[in-house]
C-alpha positions, -999 to +999 in steps of 0.1 A: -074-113-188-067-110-150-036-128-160-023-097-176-030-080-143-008-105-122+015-099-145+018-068-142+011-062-107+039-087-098+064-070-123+060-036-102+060-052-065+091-076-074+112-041-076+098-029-040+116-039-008+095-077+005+079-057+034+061-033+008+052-059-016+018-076-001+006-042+008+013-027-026+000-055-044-034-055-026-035-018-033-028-019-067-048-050-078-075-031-062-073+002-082-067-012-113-100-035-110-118+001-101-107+018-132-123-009-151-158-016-163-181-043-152-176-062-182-143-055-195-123-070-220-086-080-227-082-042-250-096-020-222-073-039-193-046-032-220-055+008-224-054+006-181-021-007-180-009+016-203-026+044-185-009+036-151+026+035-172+057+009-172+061-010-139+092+003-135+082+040-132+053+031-111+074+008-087+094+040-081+058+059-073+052+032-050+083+038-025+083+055+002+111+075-004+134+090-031+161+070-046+191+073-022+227+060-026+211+026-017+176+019-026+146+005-003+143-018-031+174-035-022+185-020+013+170-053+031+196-071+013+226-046+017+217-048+057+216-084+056+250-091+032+263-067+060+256-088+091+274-119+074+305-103+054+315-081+078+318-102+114+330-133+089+356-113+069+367-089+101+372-123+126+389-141+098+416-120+095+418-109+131+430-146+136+455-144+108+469-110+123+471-127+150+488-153+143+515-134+121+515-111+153+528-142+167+552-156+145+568-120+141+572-115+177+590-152+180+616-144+150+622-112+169+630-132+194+601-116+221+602-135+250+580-111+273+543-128+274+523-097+281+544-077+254+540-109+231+502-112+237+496-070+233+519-075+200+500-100+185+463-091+198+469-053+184+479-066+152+451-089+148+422-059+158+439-037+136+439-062+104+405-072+111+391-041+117+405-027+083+394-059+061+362-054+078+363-020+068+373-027+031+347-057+031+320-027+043+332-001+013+333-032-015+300-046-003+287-011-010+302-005-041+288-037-054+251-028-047+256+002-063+265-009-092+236-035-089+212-008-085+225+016-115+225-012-136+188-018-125+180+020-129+196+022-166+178-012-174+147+003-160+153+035-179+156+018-213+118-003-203+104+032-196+112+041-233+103+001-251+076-008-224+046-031-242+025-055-224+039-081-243+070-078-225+056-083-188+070-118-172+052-143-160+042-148-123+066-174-108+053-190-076+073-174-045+099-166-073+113-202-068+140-188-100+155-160-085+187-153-075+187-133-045+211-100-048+221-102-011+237-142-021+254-130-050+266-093-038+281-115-002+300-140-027+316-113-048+329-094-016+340-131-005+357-137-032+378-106-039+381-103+001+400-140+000+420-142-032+437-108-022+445-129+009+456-157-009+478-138-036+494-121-001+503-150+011+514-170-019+534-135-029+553-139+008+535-103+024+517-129+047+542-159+051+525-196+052+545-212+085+539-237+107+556-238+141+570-264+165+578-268+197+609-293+203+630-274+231+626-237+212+605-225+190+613-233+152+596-216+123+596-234+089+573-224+058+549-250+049+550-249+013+579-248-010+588-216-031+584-228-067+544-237-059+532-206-043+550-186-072+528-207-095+496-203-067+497-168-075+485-167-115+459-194-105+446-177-074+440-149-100+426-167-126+406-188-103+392-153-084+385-136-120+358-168-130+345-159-098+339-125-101+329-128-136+303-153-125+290-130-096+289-101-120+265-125-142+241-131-113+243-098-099+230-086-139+204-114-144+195-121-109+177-155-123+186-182-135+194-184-169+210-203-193+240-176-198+242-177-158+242-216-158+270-211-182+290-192-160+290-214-131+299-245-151+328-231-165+341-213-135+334-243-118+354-266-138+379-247-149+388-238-111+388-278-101+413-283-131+431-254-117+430-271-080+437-306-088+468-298-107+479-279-076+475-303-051+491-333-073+526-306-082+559-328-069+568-299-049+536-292-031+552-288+003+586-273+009+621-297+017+618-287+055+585-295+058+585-331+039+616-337+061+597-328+094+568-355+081+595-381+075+610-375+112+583-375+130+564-409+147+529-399+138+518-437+152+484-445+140+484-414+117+509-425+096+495-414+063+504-379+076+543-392+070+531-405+037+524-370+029+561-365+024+572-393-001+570-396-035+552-407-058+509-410-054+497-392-024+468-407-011+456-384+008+463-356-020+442-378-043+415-381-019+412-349-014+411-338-048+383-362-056+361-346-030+370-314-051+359-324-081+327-341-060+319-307-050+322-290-080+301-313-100+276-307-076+274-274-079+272-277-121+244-295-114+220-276-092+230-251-116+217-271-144+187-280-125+177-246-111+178-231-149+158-259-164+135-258-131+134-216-138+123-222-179+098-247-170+081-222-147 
């Protein structure tokens, strides 16, 4: 019997913001015990239940204020995706900026070093401060789509609530998926693969510059693979976002989540090793520069440049696929871990 009230108790405080919960639980442990009798059975803690209505409703009693754009049931997680998307995403691409400032101002030919430092440090506030702008309106757009989806879902409880349907207690909710993770990794994701399809499309030019007398400029990889980087970067962002999208709706871990992480997973390994291992990876000029250069004890960086197996390509992309079979299974285990609780 007082099963049915943890039950319940915990299914109305898991939708409050973590500061509320211990006081609200307390609070409504202890009212529910005073509406019932001294001796009271598994029907009459059923007809209390009932009386005090679905969790959902009552969760909304519970806050301290109306429903605004974004909840208190989620705002500690907005505030907290906030304070690592926005200074990662806004320095990220204030050193890019940058550093096209500066390779902008060389093929102009700028040889004035306060005019080339201004150039380059104006660009690089102004692209940072408008990704982190962008990051700030996306991040925000995500949550509230988390939360309508919540209020619909919760809507639809109001309406088919039984006491059947209450979930079990799961200690320190070892199975959840925290919204502030998955909201952070879907503003990441669409943040960086617009970057990357930029780049690959030739808006932001890949170059690599060196100093032998003047300054040269040559592009790092050739034009054949970043034509075919820019379908993949797409594909490979789309998994991404479908699997965020999947957390964001469950917010556990589930079998259909679990799902969604293996595929995306290996599908976007596939997808990465057959990009690295391409014949024309890197562009003529640049496999010419390895070749000319005495790189001494670092000569596998020369080896980068010749035919045939790439060792260092093939290491890499077995550290890839290392990864991402990790990551399958701690997905695997957190799911079976979540059904066994």
């Amino acid at each position: 019997m007082d099963n049915l009230i943890e039950r319940y108790v915990y299914d109305v405080t898991r939708r409050l913001s973590e500061k509320d919960r211990d006081e609200v639980s307390k609070e409504l442990k202890s009212n529910i015990y005073d509406m019932l009798s001294e001796h009271a059975d598994e029907n009459e803690i059923k007809m209390i239940l009932y009386k005090l209505g679905s969790p959902t409703s009552l969760a909304e009693k519970y806050r301290q204020k109306p429903r605004y754009l974004i909840s208190p049931a989620i705002y500690d997680d907005y505030v907290r995706v906030l304070k690592w998307v926005l200074p990662l995403v806004g320095i990220v691409v204030l050193v890019i900026g940058i550093i096209l400032g500066a390779i902008a101002s060389i093929k102009d030919g700028m040889v004035d070093l306060p005019y080339l430092i201004s150039n380059t440090l104006s660009k690089g506030i102004s692209m940072g401060i408008s990704a982190a702008l962008q990051a700030l309106v996306w991040t925000t757009v995500g949550f509230i789509i988390a939360e309508r989806t919540g209020a619909k879902a919760g809507q639809s409880e109001e309406q088919e609530w039984k006491i059947e349907d209450l979930p079990e207690v799961l200690p320190n909710d070892k199975g959840k998926i925290p919204l502030s993770d998955s909201i952070t990794e879907l503003v990441l994701t669409v943040v960086f693969s617009v970057l990357a399809i930029l780049m690959c499309s030739g808006f932001l030019p890949i170059a690599f510059v060196i100093q032998n007398g003047d300054v040269q400029i040559h592009t790092l990889f050739s034009a054949a693979f970043l034509a075919i980087c820019v379908p993949a970067v797409a594909c490979i962002a789309l998994l991404g976002v479908c699997e965020c999208i999947s957390k964001i709706k469950a917010r556990r871990w589930t079998p259909f989540v679990c799902g969604a992480v293996i595929v995306n997973n290996i599908v976007s390994t596939c997808i990465i090793i057959y990009l690295l291992n391409r014949p024309d990876l890197f562009s003529a000029e640049f496999t010419s520069f390895l070749l000319a250069v005495d790189w001494g004890s670092s000569d596998f960086l020369r080896f980068m440049g010749t035919s045939g197996i790439n060792a260092f390509i093939v290491f890499i992309s077995i550290v890839v696929a290392v990864c991402s079979l990790v990551e399958c299974g701690h997905a695997v285990y957190r799911t079976l871990k979540n059904r066994k609780q």
